[in-house]
N, C-alpha and C positions, 0 to 999 in steps of 0.2 A: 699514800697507797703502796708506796714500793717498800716503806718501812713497815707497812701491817702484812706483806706478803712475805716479807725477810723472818720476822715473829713465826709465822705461820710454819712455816718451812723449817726454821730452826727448834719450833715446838716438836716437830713430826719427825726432826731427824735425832731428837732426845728421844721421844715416844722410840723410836726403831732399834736403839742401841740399847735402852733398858728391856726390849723385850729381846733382843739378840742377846743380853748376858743370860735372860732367864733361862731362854732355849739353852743354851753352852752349861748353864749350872746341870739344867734338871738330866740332862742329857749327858753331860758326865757320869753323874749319879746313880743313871739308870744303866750306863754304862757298866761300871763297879760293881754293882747292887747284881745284876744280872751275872757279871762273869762269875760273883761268887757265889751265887746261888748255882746254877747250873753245873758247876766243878764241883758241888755239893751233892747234889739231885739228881744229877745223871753224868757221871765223871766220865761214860763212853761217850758224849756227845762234843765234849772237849778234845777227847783224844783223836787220831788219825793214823792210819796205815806206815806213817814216816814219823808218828810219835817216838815208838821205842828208837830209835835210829838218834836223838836227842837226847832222851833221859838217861840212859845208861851210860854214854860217852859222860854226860854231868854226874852219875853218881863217880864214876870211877875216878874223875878230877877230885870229888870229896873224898872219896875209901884209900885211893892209893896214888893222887897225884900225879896221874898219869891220862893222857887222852887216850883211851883203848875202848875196845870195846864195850866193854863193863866191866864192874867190881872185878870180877872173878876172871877175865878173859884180858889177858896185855897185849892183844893182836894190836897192834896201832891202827887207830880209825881213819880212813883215808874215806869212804864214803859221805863224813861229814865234816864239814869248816868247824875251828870251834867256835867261833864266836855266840853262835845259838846255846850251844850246850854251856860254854862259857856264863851264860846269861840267865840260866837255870840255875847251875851250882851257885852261883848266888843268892841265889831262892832257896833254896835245898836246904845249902849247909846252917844257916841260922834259925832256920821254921822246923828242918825236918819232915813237912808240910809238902806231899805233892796237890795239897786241896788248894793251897796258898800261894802256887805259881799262877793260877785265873787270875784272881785278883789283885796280884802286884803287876801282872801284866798289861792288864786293862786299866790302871793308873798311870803306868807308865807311856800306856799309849795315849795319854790325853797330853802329855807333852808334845806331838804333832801340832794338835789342836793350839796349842798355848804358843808355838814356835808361826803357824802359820797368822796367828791375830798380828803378832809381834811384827813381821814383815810386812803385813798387807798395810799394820795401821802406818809404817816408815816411809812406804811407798802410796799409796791411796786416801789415807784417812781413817779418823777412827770409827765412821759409821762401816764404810766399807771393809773394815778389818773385821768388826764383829758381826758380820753376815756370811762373808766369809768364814768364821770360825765356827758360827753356826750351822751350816752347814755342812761343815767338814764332822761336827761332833754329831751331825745327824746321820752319816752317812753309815749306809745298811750293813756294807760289808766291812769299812773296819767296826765298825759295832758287833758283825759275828767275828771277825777276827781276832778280836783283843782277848777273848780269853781262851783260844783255839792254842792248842801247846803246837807251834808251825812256826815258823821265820819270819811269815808277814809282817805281821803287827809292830814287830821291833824292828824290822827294817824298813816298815813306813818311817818309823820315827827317826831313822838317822838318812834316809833320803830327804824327807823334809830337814832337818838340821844343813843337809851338805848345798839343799836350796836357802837357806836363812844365808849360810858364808857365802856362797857362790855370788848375790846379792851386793854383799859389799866389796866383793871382787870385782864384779861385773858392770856394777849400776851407779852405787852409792858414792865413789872417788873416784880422782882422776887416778891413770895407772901409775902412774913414779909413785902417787901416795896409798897408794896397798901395803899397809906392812906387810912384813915378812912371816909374823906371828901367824897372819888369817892364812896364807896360801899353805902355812906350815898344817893349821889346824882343817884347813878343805883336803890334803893328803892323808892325815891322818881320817879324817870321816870317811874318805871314799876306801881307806884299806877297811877300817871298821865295818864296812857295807858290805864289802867281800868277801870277806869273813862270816859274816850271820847269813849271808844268803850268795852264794856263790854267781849265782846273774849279773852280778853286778861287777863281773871281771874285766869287762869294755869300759867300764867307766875312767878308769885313770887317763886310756889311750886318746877318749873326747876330749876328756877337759884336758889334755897336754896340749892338743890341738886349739880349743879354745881358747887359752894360756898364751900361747905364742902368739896368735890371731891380737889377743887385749894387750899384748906390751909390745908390740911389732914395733911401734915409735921410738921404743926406749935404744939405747946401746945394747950390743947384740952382749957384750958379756952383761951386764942386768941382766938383760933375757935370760940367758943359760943359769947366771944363778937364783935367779927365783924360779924356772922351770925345776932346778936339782931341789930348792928348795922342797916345792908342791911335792918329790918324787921322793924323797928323803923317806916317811909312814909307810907308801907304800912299797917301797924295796925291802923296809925292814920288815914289816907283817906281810904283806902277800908275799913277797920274797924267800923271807924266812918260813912262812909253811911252805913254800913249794921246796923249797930244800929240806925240809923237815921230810916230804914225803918220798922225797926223791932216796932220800939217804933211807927214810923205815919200807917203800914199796918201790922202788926202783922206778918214779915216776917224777914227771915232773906237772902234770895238772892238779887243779886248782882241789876239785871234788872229783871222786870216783859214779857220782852218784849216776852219769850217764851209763858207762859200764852196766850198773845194776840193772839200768832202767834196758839197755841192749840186750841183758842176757836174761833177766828172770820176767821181762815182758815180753818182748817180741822174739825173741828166740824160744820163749815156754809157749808162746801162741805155733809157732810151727812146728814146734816139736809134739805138741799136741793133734794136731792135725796131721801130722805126717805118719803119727805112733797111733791116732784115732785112742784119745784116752782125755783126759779132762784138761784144764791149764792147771787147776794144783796141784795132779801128781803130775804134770810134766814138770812143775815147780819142783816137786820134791826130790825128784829124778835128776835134776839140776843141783841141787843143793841149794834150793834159795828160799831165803830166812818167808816164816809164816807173814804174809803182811797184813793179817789179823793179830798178832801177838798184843797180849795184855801188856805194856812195861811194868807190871804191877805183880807180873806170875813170875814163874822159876826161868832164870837167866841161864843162858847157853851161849857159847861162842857164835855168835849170828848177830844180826844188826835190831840186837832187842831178847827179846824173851821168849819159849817155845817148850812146849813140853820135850823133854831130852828124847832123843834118836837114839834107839838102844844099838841101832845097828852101827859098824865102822866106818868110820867119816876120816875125813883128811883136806889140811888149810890149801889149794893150789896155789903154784906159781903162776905169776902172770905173764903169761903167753897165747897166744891165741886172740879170739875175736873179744873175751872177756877180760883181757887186759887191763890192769888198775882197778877190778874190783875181786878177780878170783882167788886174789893170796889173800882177800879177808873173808873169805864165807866159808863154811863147809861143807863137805859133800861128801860121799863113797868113794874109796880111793881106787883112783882108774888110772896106774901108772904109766899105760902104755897109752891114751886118750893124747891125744895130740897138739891140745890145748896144754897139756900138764908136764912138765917136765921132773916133779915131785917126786924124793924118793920114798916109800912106804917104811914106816916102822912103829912096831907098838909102841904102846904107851898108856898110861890109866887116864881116862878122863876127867877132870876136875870136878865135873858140874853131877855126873853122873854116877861116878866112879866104878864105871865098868871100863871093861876092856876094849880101846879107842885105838884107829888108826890115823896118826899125824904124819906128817909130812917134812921132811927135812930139806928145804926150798936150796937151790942152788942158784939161784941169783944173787948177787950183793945187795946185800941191803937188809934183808929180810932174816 
């Protein structure tokens, strides 16, 4: 009896795992199948308000090797990481193809999937890992996510990857036998995550905490030098952009993007109400880039693309409440605005080629 129950059981946990790869196949597929279709069929439904804010920093790494705003604009992007944009021009530059970033993205995101079977079967088994995986390939939102041109999707995939190492950090060895290579490779993943999606700036400061907490046992110099080890990626990438930005916008944070989010949202919602006029022209009245922009129309110095501003505009220094995003947008120039410390002087427009008011920033860096 206990041998026909063993059969039994072992029949139905073959039966669960052949129909958990089916699920993971058809469900990749449909995956793929969809992102490319719909970046075919309806390419706004892919795109997003922080689209152009991506595409253009990645053409401009293709046209002139430079992370700016775009092709045509060398303001240095400080509103986005590059790693996103980074992760496009890779797409870009070989396809030429903005139809063909959906679905290499939506391939790429089945690396999640294929990283989280990997761990579950290491740790749980291998029915348990393909239900899990199945699952994970079913799930709704990165399913719209993957071919969505936004940060998500590629930052699931290396959150999952920094849980696969964390794993063998954490679980799978004693601490003395952690090489050195894994803790090298979980610093480097967690700069890579900071990068593509700026949220994930806390994460070094946990797991140092963590880190210390898993080798407490060990002699206190181990400690410190596999702590420097873990820290080593992230000083030189997160490090090296904050210096990067500090030296091109006189800053030292990660993204500008809350600035943007402080002054062309919640400062155009009061200044709308306070002036009794709509939030776009309060937007426009601010200088803040169209966040309907095509990245597919005519490029302008703003975070994406806009039909050109005949009227005169100028880059501000950053002072004031919009600090760290106002020396990269443009506006009317209001020399004497109290936010602005910018001196006024002509100049032709590049995109336009009319007659343009820029700014001659008097902060270092800029």
């Amino acid at each position: 009896m206990p041998g026909g129950l063993l059969r039994v059981a072992c029949a139905d946990r073959r039966t669960l795992q052949r129909w958990a790869i089916a699920v993971i196949v058809v469900a990749a597929a449909a995956r793929v199948g969809w992102a490319a279709w719909i970046a075919h069929a309806e390419p706004s439904a892919v795109y997003n308000p922080d689209t152009p804010g991506y595409i253009w920093p990645a053409r401009a790494l293709i046209d002139g090797g430079r992370f700016s705003f775009s092709p045509t604009d060398p303001t240095p992007m400080y509103l986005r990481t590059p790693g996103y944009p980074a992760f496009l021009a890779a797409i870009l530059w070989p396809t030429g193809s903005a139809w063909a970033i959906s679905p290499i993205q939506a391939t790429v995101s089945l690396l999640g999937v294929a990283v989280i079977v990997l761990v579950a079967w290491r740790l749980l088994g291998p029915t348990a890992a393909l239900v899990a995986g199945a699952v994970v390939a079913l799930d709704p939102l990165q399913f719209a996510a993957s071919g969505a041109l936004l940060t998500e999707s590629v930052a699931s995939v290396v959150l999952v990857a920094i849980v696969a190492v964390g794993v063998v950090v954490f679980a799978s060895r004693r601490p003395r036998d952690v090489p050195l290579a894994v803790l090298l490779a979980l610093g480097a993943l967690v700069a890579v995550a900071t990068l593509v999606r700026p949220a994930f700036w806390f994460y070094p400061l946990v797991l140092l905490v963590l880190l210390a907490v898993r080798f407490r046992r060990l002699p206190w110099r181990s400690v410190v030098a596999r702590l420097l080890v873990f820290l080593l990626p992230v000083a030189v990438g997160v490090g090296g952009w904050q210096l990067r930005n500090h030296v091109a916008v006189d800053s030292w944070q990660v993204s500008g993007a809350s600035g943007l989010a402080m002054h062309c949202w919640y400062a155009a919602d009061v200044e709308a109400q306070v002036s009794g006029i709509s939030v776009d022209d309060a937007r426009r009245q601010l200088g803040c880039p169209q966040f309907d922009a095509n990245p597919d129309g005519v490029c302008t110095p703003t975070v994406g693309c806009q039909v050109p501003d005949p009227e005169p505009r100028v880059r501000a220094s950053t002072h004031g409440a919009a600090r760290g995003w106002t020396s990269l947008r443009t506006t009317r120039c209001r020399p004497h605005a109290p936010w602005s410390k910018a001196r006024c002087a002509k100049s032709e427009d590049p995109v336009t080629h009319s007659s343009a008011v820029t700014s001659t920033p008097t902060s270092r860096g800029r």
